[in-house]
C-alpha positions as CSV (number, residue, x, y, z in Angstrom):
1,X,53.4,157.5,198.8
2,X,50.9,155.7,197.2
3,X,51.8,153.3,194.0
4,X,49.7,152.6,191.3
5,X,50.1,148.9,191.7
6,X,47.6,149.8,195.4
7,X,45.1,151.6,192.9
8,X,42.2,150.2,191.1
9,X,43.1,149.3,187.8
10,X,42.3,151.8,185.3
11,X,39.6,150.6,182.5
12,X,40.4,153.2,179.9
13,X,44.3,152.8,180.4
14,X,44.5,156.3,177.3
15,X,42.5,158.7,179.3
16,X,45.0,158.2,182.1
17,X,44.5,158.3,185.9
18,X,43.4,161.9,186.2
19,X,40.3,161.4,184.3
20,X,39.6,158.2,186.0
21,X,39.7,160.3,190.0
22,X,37.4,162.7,188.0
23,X,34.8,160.0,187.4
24,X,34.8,159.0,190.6
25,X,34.4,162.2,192.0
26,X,31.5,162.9,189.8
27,X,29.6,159.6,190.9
28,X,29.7,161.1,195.0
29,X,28.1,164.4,193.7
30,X,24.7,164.8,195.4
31,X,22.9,167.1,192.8
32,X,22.0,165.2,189.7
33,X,22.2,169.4,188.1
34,X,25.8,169.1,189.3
35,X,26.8,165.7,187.9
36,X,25.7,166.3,184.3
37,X,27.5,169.3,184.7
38,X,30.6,167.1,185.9
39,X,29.9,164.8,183.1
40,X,29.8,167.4,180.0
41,X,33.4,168.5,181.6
42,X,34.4,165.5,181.7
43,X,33.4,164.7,178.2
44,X,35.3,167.8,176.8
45,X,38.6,166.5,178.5
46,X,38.2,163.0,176.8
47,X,37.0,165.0,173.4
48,X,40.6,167.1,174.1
49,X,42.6,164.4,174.8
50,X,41.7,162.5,171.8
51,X,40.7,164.5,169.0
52,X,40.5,161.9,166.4
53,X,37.6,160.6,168.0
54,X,35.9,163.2,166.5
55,X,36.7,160.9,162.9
56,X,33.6,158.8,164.0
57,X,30.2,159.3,163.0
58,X,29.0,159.0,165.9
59,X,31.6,159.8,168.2
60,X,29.6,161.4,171.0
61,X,27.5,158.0,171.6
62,X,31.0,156.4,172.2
63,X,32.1,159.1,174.6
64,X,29.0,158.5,177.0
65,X,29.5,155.0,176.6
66,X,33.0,155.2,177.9
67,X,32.2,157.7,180.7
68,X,29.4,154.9,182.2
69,X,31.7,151.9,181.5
70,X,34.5,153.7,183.8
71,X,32.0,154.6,186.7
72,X,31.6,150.8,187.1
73,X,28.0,151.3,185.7
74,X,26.9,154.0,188.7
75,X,26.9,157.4,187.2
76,X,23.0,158.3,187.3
77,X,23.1,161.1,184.6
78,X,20.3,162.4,182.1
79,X,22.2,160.3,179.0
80,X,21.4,161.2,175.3
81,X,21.9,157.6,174.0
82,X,21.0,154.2,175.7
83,X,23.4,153.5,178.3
84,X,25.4,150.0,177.6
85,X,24.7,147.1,179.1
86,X,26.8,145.6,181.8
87,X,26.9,142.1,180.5
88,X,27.8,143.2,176.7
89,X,30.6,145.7,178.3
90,X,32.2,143.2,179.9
91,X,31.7,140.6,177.3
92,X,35.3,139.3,176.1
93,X,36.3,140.5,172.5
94,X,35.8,137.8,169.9
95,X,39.4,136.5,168.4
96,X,39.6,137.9,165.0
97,X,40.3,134.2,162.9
98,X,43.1,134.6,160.0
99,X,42.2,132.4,157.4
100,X,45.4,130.0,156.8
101,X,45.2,129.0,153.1
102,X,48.4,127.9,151.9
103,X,50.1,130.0,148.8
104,X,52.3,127.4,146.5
105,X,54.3,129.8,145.2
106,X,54.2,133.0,147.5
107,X,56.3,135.4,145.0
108,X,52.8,135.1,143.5
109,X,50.9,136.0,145.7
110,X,47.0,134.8,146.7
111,X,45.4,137.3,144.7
112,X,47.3,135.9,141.5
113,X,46.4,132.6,142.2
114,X,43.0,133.2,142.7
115,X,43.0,134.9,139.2
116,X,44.8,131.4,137.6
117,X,42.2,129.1,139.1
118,X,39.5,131.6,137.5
119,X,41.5,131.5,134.0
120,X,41.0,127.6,134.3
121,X,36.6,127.6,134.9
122,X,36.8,129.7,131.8
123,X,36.3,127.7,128.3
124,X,38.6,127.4,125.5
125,X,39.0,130.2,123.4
126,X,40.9,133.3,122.3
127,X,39.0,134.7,125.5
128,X,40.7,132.5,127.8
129,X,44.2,132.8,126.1
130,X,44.3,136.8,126.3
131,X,43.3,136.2,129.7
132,X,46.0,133.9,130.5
133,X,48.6,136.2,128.5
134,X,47.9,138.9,131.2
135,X,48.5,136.4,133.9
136,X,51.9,135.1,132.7
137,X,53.3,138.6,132.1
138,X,52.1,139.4,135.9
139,X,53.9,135.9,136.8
140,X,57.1,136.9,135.6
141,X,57.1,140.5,136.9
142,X,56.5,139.3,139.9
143,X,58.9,136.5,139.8
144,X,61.3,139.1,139.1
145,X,60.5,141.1,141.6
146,X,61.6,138.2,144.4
147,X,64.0,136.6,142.1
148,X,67.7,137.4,140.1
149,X,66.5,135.3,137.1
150,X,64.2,135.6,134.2
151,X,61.2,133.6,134.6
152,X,61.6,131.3,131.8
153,X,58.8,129.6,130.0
154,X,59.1,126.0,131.0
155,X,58.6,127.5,134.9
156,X,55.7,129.1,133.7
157,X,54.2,126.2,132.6
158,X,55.5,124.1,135.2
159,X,53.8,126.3,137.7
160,X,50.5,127.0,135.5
161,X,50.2,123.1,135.8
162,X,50.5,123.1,139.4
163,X,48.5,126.5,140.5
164,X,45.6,124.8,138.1
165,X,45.7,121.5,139.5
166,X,46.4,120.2,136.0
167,X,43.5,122.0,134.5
168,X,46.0,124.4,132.1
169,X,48.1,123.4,129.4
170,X,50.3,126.4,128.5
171,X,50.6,127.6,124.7
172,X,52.4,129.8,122.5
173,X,48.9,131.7,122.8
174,X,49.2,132.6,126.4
175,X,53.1,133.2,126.1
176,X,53.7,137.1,127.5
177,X,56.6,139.7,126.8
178,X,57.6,141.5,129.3
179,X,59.1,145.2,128.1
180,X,63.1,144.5,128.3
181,X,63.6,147.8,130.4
182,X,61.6,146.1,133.4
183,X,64.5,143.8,133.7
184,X,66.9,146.9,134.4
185,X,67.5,145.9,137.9
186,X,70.0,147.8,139.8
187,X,72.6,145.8,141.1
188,X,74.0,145.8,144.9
189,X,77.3,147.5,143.3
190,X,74.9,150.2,141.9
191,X,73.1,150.6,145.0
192,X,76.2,151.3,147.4
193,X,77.5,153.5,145.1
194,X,76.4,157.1,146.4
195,X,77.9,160.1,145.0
196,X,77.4,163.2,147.4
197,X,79.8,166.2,145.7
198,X,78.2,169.4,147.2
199,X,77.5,172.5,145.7
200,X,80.1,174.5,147.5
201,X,83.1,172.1,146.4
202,X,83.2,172.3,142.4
203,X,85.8,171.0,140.3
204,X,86.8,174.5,139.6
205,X,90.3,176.3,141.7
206,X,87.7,178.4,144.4
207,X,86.0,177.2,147.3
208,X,82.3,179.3,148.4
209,X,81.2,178.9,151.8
210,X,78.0,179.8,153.3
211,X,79.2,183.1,154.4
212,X,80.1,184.8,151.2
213,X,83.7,184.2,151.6
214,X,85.9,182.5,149.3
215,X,89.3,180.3,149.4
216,X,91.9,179.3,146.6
217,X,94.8,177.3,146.7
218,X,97.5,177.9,144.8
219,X,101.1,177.4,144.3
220,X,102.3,180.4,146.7
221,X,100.0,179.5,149.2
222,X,95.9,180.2,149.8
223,X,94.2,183.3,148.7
224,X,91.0,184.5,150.7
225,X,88.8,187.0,149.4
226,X,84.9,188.2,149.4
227,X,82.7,186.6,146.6
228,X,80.3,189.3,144.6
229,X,78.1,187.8,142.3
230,X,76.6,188.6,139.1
231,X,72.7,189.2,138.4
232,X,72.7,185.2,136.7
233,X,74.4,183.8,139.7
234,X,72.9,182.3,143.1
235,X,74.4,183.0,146.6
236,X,75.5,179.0,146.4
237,X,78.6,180.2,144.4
238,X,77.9,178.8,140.9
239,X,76.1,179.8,137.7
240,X,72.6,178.4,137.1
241,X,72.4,175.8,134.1
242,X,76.3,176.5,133.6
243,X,78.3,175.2,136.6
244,X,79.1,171.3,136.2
245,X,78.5,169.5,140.0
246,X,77.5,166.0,140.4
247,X,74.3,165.4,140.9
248,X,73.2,161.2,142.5
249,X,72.0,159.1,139.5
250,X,68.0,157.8,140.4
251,X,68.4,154.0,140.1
């Protein structure tokens, strides 16, 4: 039995090992006819097994490019686009370089940061001050957001102060309500509370089940019976916009 540890590694690891033994097959075919034939095939199996290639603008450049890269460069076949060079194919990826900025306050956010050091290049005026009364209600929604308290104004402020570098001295100008029903937070009692009553088991004395068939307990025991319902009635054993069932409260 042969292992795929004794194989040659595969270069396109999603096309799997069948269409690799297919490329190599098509680079021992004599007939230059016969291997574009091979590679069209091929080339419909790699369009088949990833469909989403097709996405791409230009999807069947990439498709050609991937059938020479996994012949090791020796499939000799009359190629619609420029065939890829060997020293760019093999070329290592460049590392993709995050850029590490530190946030001061990261409830904020970069992007509201960025927006605070803008407010601060701007000159005095009612301008600047409507400006910076958009960017205090945005700081304490989003404080809220992290946070169980109210952002008060002395931390906004505090942190305008320190997110300007000193260049912002908060007023009664750039103070910002925030609409008191924004601060209707459910609470982790809420939350865990989960009422699930079904349809089928109402507050009243019967019982429906799925079948048609009913139940009732009473004092002399449990009655059975067949449940026939009216034209303003559904075959889930209540009345439409009449029956009382508990329905989950959206938080």
């Amino acid at each position: 039995m042969e292992y795929n540890t004794q194989r040659s590694p595969l270069v396109y690891t999603e096309y799997g090992r069948g269409i690799q033994e297919m490329v190599d097959f098509a680079v021992k075919i004599p007939s230059k006819t016969a291997r574009n034939r091979a590679a069209q095939t091929i080339i419909r199996f790699m369009e088949v097994l990833h469909p989403q290639v097709r996405e791409l603008d230009d999807y069947m450049h990439k498709l050609y490019d991937q059938l020479i890269i996994m012949s090791d460069f020796k499939l000799d076949i009359d190629n619609p686009y420029p065939a890829p060079e060997p020293a760019k194919a093999s070329a290592p990826a460049k590392p993709f370089v995050f850029r590490q900025t530190p946030i001061k306050f990261r409830y904020y956010g970069k992007t509201l940061e960025a927006m605070i050091l803008k407010a601060a290049e701007m000159p005095d005026g009612a301008e600047k001050d409507a400006a910076l009364n958009l960017i205090t209600v945005q700081m304490k929604k989003s404080y809220y957001l992290w946070n169980d308290d109210i952002l008060s104004d002395e931390l906004v402020a505090e942190h305008l102060h320190i997110i300007s570098n000193g260049k912002i001295t908060y007023t009664e100008a750039m103070k910002g309500e925030v609409y008191s029903s924004f601060y209707n937070k459910p609470s982790l009692e809420r939350k865990s509370k989960y009422i699930n009553v079904s349809a089928y088991e109402n507050n009243s004395t019967r019982r429906y089940h799925n079948n048609g068939h009913y139940s009732r307990s009473n004092g002399n025991g449990t009655e059975t019976g067949t449940r026939r319902y009216n034209r303003n009635e559904n075959n889930q054993g209540f009345t439409p916009r009449t029956s009382t069932f508990k329905r989950r409260r959206p938080f």
